[in-house]
Structure formats: C-alpha cells, structure tokens
N, C-alpha and C positions, 0 to 999 in steps of 0.2 A: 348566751352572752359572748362566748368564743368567736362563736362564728360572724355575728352584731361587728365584735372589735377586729377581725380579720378581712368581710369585706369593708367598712370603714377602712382601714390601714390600705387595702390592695386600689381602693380609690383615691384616697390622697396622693398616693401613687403616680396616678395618671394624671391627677391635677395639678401638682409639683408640675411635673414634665410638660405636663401641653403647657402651662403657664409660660415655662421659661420659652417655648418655641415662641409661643406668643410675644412675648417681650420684644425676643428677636424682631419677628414681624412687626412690631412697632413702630420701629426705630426710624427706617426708610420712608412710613409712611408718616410719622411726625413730621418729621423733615421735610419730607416733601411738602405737604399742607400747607406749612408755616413760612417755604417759599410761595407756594400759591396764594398765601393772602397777606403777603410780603412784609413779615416781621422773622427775627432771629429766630434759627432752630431751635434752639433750647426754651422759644415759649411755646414750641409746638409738645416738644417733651414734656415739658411738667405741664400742661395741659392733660397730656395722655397719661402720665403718672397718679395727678392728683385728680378727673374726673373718672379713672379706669378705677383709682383705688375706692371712693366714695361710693361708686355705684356698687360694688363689688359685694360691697358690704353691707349697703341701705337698699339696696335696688330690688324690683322685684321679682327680676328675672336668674338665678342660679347660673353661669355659667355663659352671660353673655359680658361680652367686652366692651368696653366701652374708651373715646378717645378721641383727639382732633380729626375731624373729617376735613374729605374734600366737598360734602356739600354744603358744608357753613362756611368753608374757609374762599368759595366762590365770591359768596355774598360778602367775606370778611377784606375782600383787598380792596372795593372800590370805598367800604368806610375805611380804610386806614391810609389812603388815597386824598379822601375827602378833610380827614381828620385834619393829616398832616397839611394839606391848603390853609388851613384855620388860625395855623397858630402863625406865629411872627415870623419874619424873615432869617432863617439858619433854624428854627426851631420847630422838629417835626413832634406833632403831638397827637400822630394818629396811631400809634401802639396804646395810648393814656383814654384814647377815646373808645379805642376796642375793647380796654379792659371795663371802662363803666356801661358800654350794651353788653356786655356777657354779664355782668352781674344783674343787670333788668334783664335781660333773656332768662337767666335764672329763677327770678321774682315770679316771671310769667309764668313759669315751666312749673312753680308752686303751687300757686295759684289754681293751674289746670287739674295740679292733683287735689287738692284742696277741693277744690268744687269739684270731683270724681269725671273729671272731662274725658281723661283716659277711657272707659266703659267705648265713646263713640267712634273706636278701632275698628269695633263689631260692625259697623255700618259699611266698613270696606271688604267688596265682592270679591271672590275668590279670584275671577279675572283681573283684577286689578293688582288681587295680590302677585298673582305670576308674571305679569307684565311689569311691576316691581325687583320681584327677583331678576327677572333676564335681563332689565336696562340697567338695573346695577350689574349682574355679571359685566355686561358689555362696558361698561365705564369704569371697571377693574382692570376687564382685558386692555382699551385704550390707553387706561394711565399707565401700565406697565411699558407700552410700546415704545413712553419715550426714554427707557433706560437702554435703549439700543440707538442713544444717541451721545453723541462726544462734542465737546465743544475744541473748536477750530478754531483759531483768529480770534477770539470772544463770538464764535456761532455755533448755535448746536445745529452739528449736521448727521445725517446718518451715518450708521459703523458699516467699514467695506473692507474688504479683503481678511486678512486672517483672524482681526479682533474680531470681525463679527462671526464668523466661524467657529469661533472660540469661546467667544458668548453664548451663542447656540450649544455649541456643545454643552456645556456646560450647565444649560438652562436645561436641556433632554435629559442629561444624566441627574439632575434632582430631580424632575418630574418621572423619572423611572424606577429612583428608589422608594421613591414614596407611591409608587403603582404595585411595586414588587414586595417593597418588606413586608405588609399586611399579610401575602400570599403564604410565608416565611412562617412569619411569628407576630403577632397581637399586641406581645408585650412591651416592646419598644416602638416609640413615638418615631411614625416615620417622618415629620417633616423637621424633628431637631435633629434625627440623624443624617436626613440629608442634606442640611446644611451644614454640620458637621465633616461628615464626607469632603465635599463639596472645598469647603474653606481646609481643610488640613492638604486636599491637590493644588490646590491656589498657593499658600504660603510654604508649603513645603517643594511645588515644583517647581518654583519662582514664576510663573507665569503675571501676565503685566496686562492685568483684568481691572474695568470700574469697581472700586469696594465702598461700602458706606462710608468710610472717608475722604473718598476722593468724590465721590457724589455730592458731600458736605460742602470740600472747599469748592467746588466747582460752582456750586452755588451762591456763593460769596459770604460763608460760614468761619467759622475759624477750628469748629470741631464741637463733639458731644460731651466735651469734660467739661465743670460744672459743678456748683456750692447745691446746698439745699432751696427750693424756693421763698421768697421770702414775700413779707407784706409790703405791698406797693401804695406809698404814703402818696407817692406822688401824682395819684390820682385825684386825691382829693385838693393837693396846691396846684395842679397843673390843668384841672379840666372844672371849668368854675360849673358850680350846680347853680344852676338856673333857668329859666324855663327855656329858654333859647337851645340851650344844651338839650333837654329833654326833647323837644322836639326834632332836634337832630339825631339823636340814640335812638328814639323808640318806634320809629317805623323799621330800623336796621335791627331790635330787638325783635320785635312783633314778628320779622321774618323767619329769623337764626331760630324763634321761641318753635315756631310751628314745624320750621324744618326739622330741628333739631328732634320734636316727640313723635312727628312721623316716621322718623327712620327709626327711629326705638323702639315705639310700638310695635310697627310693621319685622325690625327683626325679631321684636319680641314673641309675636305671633308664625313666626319663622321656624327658631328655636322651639316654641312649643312644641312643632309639629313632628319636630328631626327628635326631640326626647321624650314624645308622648305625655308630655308635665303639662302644667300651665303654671301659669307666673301672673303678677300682679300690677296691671296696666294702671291705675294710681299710683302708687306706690314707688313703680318704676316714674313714673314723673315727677314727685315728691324729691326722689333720688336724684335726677338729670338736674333739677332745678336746684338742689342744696350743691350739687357737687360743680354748677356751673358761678356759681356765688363766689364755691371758695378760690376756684380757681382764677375769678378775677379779679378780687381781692390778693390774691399771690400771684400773679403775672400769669396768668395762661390763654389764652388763646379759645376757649371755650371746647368745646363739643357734643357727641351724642354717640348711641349706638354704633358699632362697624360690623359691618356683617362678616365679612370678610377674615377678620380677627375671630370673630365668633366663632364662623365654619369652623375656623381651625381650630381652636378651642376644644369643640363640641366633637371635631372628627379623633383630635387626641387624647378624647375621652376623659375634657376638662367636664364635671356635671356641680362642682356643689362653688360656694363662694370664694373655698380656695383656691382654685383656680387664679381666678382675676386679681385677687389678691396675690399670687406670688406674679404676676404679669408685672401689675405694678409696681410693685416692690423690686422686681429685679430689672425694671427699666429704670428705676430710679438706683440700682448699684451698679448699671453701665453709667452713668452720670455721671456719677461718684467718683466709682473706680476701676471699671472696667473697660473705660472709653478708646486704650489703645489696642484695647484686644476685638472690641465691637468695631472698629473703622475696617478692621482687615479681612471681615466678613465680607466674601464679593457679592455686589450685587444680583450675580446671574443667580445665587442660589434662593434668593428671597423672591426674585420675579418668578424662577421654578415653581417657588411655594405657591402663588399666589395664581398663576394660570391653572395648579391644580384645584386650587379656592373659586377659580371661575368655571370650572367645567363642573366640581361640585356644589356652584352655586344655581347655574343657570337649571334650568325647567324645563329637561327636552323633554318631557312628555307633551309640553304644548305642541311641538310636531306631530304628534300622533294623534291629538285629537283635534287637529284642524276641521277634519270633516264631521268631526263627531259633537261640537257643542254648536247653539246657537250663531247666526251669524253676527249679533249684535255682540254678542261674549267676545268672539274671535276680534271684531273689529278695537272691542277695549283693549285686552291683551297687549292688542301691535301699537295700538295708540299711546298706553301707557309706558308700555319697551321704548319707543322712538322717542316719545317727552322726556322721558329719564336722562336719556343719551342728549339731546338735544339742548334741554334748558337744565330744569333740575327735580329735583325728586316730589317738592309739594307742588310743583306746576301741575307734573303729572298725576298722581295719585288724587289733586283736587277736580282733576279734567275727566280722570276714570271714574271717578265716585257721582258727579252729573250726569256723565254720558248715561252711566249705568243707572241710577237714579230716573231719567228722561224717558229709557229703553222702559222700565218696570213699569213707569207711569203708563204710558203709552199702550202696554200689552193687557193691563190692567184694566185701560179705560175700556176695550173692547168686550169687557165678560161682561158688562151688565146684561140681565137677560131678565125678562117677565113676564111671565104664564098667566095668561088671561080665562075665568072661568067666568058662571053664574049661577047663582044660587037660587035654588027652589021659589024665594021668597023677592027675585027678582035683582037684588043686589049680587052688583059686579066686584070681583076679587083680581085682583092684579097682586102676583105673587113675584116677590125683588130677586133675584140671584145675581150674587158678585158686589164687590165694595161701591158705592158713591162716594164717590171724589171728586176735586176739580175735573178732573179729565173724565170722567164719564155721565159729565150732567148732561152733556149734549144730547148723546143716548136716550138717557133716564129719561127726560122731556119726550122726548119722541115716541116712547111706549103708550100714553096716555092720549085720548080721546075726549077731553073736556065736554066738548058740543055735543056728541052723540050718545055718550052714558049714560045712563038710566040715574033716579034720582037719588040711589046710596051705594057711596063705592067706599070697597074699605082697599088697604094697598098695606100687602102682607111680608116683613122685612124679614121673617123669621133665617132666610139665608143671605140676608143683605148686612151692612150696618152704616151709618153715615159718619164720614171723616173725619169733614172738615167744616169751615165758614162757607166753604162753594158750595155744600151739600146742604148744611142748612138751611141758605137759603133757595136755591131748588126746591124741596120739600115746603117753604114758605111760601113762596110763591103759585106752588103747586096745588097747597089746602088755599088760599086766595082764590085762587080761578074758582075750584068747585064753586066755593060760595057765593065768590059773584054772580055766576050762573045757577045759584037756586038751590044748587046739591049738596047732599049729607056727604063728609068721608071723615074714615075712619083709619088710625093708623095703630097696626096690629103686630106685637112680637118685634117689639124692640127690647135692645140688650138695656141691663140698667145705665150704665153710663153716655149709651144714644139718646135715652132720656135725659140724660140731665144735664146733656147739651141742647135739645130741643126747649129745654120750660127754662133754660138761663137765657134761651136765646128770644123766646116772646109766651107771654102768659097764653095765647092762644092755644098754642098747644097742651094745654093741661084739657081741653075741651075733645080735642080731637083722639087726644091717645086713649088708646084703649089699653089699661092695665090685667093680663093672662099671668096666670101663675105657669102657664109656660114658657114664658117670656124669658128667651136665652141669657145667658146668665155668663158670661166671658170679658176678662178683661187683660191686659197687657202688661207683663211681667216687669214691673219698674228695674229690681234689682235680681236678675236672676241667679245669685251667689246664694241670696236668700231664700230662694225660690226652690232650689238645688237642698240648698239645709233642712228647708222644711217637711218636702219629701219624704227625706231619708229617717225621719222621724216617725215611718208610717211602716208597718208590718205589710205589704202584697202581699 
C-alpha cells in the first residue's frame, strides 16, 4: 500500500507540473484561434478552460488535452462572417450564431457516441495515420512562423535586424533546454522550466520582445483578464430558432461535428501508442459532445482534441486526468488573476515549446521507409501530409481512407483463383480461393466454362466466401446458366452466414447448396472489447 501511495503521490507530481506548462501553452494558442475565427480572445479561453476541463474528466482518453483548435476555428470565421451579414444594420450577430452550431455540433458529437460511431477509427490505415501526424506537425510548424512577424503601419511584416535575432535567440535557448535538462535530470519538467528561464531574461534583462500581451493587443484584444464564464441568454433572444436558422447552423455543425471527433480520435489513437494504454473512442465522443454543449451555452467558441498540447502533456509525464484538469483550472486562474504576470511571458518561449512539439510530433521514420512499404501506402502518406497542410484535416483523412479503401479493393480483386479438377464419377469441381466481391466478379466469371462442362459441376468455396449484393448475384447468375443449359451444380463449404445471405437472397439456393458438417464456420467480430473479455475467460 506504501509503495501504491508513493508512486500515486510521485505521479501527481508530474501531472501538476505538465498541467501548468500546459496552461501556459494554452494561452497563445486560445488566442490565436479565436483571432482566426474572428471573435474576442477570451471566447477562445473559456472555450479551452471549459472543453479542456469536461473532457478531462468525462473523456476517454487519460492525459489528452483538449481546447479551441485551428481546425474548427477555419471553418468557424466564414460562419461568424456569415452570421454577422444576418442580422440588422450595426448589429453583428455572428458570435450568437456560432455559439448555437457548437451546441448542435455538440448534439452530433453525442449522438456519434451514443450510436458507438467512434469504434470506425479502426477503419483508418496506419498510412493515413502518419500522414496525419506529419501534416499536422507541418501546420504547427506554419502557424508558429507567423509569430516572427510584427505589425508595421497596421501591417504584419517580417522581424529584421536585431528583434529578429533576438527572437531566434531566444527561441534556440528554449528548444535547448528542453533538449538538455532530460539529459540532466528527469525530474523537472523541461518545457515550464524553459519558459521559465526564458521569461525571467526577458523581464529581468529588459529586453523589448513580443510577449502574450502584446500579441493580444496587437490583435485588437484589450487583454486576458476576465470574470467567470457565464450563460449566454442571448442566444436564445438574439438568434430566432427556426427552421431557417437550422438550416443555416447545421451544415457548419455537421462539419465542426466531424472535424472536431476526427482530430480526437485520431490523437486519441496517437496517445495510445506514445503510453502503451488504450482509451475509450465512444466515450471520448460522449465527452467532446457534452463538453461542446456546455461551452456554447457559456460563450465558447467550441473545440476538440490538440495534439500538440497533448505531446506536451504526455512528454511531461501528464498520464492520469489530473493532468488536464490542473490545465484547465490554471488557464482559468490566468483569467482570473494571473493575467498581468501571463502577458509578460514572451512569445519566443512558447514558439520554442512548440517547434519542440513538432519535431516530437512529426513521423521521421516515414523517411526511412520510403522504399520499404507499398507504393500505394507511400502515395497515401504524402497525400494525406499535403491535404492536411493544404485544406484541413477531415478532407484529408477522408481522401486517405478511400484511396486506401480503392488500393485494398483493387489488390483484392486480383486473388480470386480456382483449381479445376474431376471426379472419378465424371463431375467437374472448381475449387474458389480469395473473397468475391464487387471487384473480383469480373475474374470469378471468367473461371467458369458453362458450354463445355460436363453435366454436374459442384464449385467448392471452402477458401472463398461471398461479400456482397455483386457476389450474390454473380453466383445467381452463374447457378442460372448451368440450368439453362441442362446442368446439375452444386455449391459446396460455405460458411454459415454465406448461407444466409444466399437463401434471404432467393429460395433457389436452398436447392443448390449443399449442407457439410464441414462447412467453415467463421464470422466477423461485431464488438471486439467483447471478443477480448471472452477470451480471457478461457484457461490456454
């Protein structure tokens, strides 16, 4: 029990501490966001406060983070854009519009958990997942490039001469403490201590650096100080419920809904892999979707998973739901009361953090196995990297899950194979190897001799199995010819559920099959949590 209460204690530990860096980490990327989909930073904050906290502690992943993203908050400026066109002259009503599609994005994001939609994670290919990872690293590394920009005249232009120098410097000396302390010592979280660092040369050298508060007002913020979130009444006086309205919210929900549980999922199966756990992909959407309700019920801005907050999380040896929970919690005491001491954190140390977060995100091993997987894999990868970057993350991941989808089909259709014998007694045996499927009926036809067969052919599935509606009727078709031409056949060693897609599909086949108590016997794991439980109920 000592030792029980001791590593407990040495873990909270770590969770405390990554938390707070986390917060830190926050802050800048709130902010930013909630310029990118052009509403006040502080609904980007309690966005991140109040979906960071919810999940943290409903959710079904331990130790992932959650908070306004940039790939909702893309899709979130051309509705709040659109919103604000809607309402009356002087009166922008596109913050009041965003807030009721985060609560239907919410609804949706139940609903998927609700009907166990989450499970269909599994359906996305290892290749897609790393071309996930590296188009997000690379859209972390981008965003960060424009904090090496200063505004001019009201222009943001690039930093030149000794700010930028200075900046640099400065972004090298956090990305090296946090290279070096690990080497050092374990015990200390290197990326609060190098912002730490970092910020005590800034305000103690006077140096005249971008800080989180001057990134704020520069953005046309007033600052991150701040009451508690409260309930937004004027949601329901200001944005009339009506089907009018619905139709305007629910293709911008439908989108945010999808975006928002792919990036979850996807870091959720991320996470799993950097802590050897697994975590609970319903669950985790149950969570996304209450915590996106509440949030727009109390003015947030919506969100989903960060990866990025995660890594760091996970690197600073955040694992249980303390974690996220003290994230939130102390992004919401910079709110509060900590707002004049978080503004003077400089920028360069959070970009530091965060180019560290990209090199620990991205997947160089896909350099090393360029030559080493399929070309069709290699081509998803680069495909799904470049989507990411390019448009946004459900483009891509829905573009890799087809390709790869098309590739499988394809490679599939080619193994049909059938060994043709004869039997003593004069009947021909055509024996099936490989699935029938749409894509392999073409084949499947082609094996077969109608005209010249002898008058009983049986056609032996015992390594085959039939799909789909293309295979059935193939096979339909296929006991048709015999008989029009006179001949017996016989259809031999099929599994039970081949069957009883063949006699739902026409009473004929109850004539033609031939029922073998060897007759393979396999069927497809609906729920394999359950499958896993019942196992383990078994002595080997």
């Amino acid at each position: 029990m000592t030792e029980f209460i001791r590593k407990r204690a040495a873990n909270a530990k770590n969770d405390i501490l990554s938390g707070i860096t986390v917060a830190l980490a926050l802050v800048p990327e709130a902010v930013a966001f909630a310029f990118v989909a052009g509403v006040d930073p502080l609904v980007g904050l309690y966005a991140a406060f109040m979906i960071g906290l919810i999940t943290s502690i409903f959710g079904g992943r331990p130790g992932m983070i959650s908070g306004a993203t940039g790939a909702l908050a893309v899709v979130m400026v051309h509705l709040v854009a659109e919103g604000n066109a809607m309402g009356a002259e002087g009166e922008n009503l596109g913050l009041y519009y965003l807030f009721a599609t985060v609560i239907l994005m919410g609804i949706i994001q139940m609903l998927a958990g609700v009907f166990k939609l989450g499970k269909f994670v599994r359906l996305i290919p290892h290749p897609v997942m790393m071309g996930f990872v590296n188009g997000l690293a690379i859209v972390i590394f981008i965003a960060q490039l424009g904090m090496f920009t200063s505004i001019e005249n009201g222009t943001a232009v690039w930093m030149h001469g000794k700010e930028l120098w200075v900046m640099i410097g400065l972004v090298v000396l956090t990305m090296g403490i946090m290279f070096g302390l690990p080497k050092l010592t374990k015990k200390l979280p290197e990326a609060l201590i190098a912002i730490l660092v970092v910020s005590a040369i800034v305000i103690f050298g006077g140096l005249d650096v971008a800080t989180v508060g001057s990134f704020i007002r520069e953005g046309g913020g007033s600052g991150l100080e701040g009451g508690l979130p409260s309930f937004q009444w004027d949601i329901f006086n200001k944005v009339p419920l009506n089907l009018q309205t619905l139709k305007f919210i629910a293709p911008y929900a439908l989108i945010l809904a999808a975006v928002g549980l792919i990036e979850s999922l996807m870091t959720l199966n991320l996470i799993d892999e950097l802590t050897e756990t697994r975590g609970n992909a319903n669950r985790e959407c149950l969570a996304q979707g209450g915590a996106n309700i509440v949030t727009g019920l109390f003015g947030g801005m919506g969100g989903c998973a960060m990866i990025g907050q995660s890594i760091i999380n996970i690197k600073g040896g955040g694992r249980t739901r303390l974690s996220g929970i003290v994230a939130a919690i102390g992004l919401l005491m910079f709110i509060l009361f900590g707002s004049s001491l978080i503004e003077q954190v400089p920028i360069a140390a959070l970009v530091g953090v965060m180019f560290m977060v990209v090199i620990g995100t991205f997947a160089w091993s896909s350099f090393r196995i360029f030559n080493k997987i399929p070309r069709s894999d290699l081509f998803v990868l680069i495909l799904v990297s470049g989507l990411t970057v390019i448009f946004d993350l459900a483009i891509a991941v829905f573009s890799g899950v087809i390709v790869s989808a098309l590739v499988f089909a394809w490679e599939n259709a080619k193994r049909i194979r059938a060994r043709k014998r004869m039997r003593a007694d004069g009947t021909k045996i055509y024996e099936i190897w490989g699935p029938l499927f749409f894509g392999s009926i073409k084949a499947f036809n082609e094996k077969f001799d109608v005209k010249n067969d002898p008058e009983k052919v049986e056609i032996d599935f015992v390594e085959s199995r039939i799909s789909d509606h293309s295979a059935l009727e193939a096979v339909y078709n296929l006991v048709n010819k015999y008989e029009e031409a006179g001949k017996s056949i016989k259809l031999k060693h099929l599994s039970e559920d081949c069957k009883e897609l063949l006699y739902k599909s026409s009473p004929k086949f109850r004539e033609v099959v031939v029922e073998d108590i060897d007759d393979p016997r396999y069927h497809l794991a609906a729920n394999p949590e359950k499958f896993t439980k019942s196992l383990s109920e078994y002595d080997f």
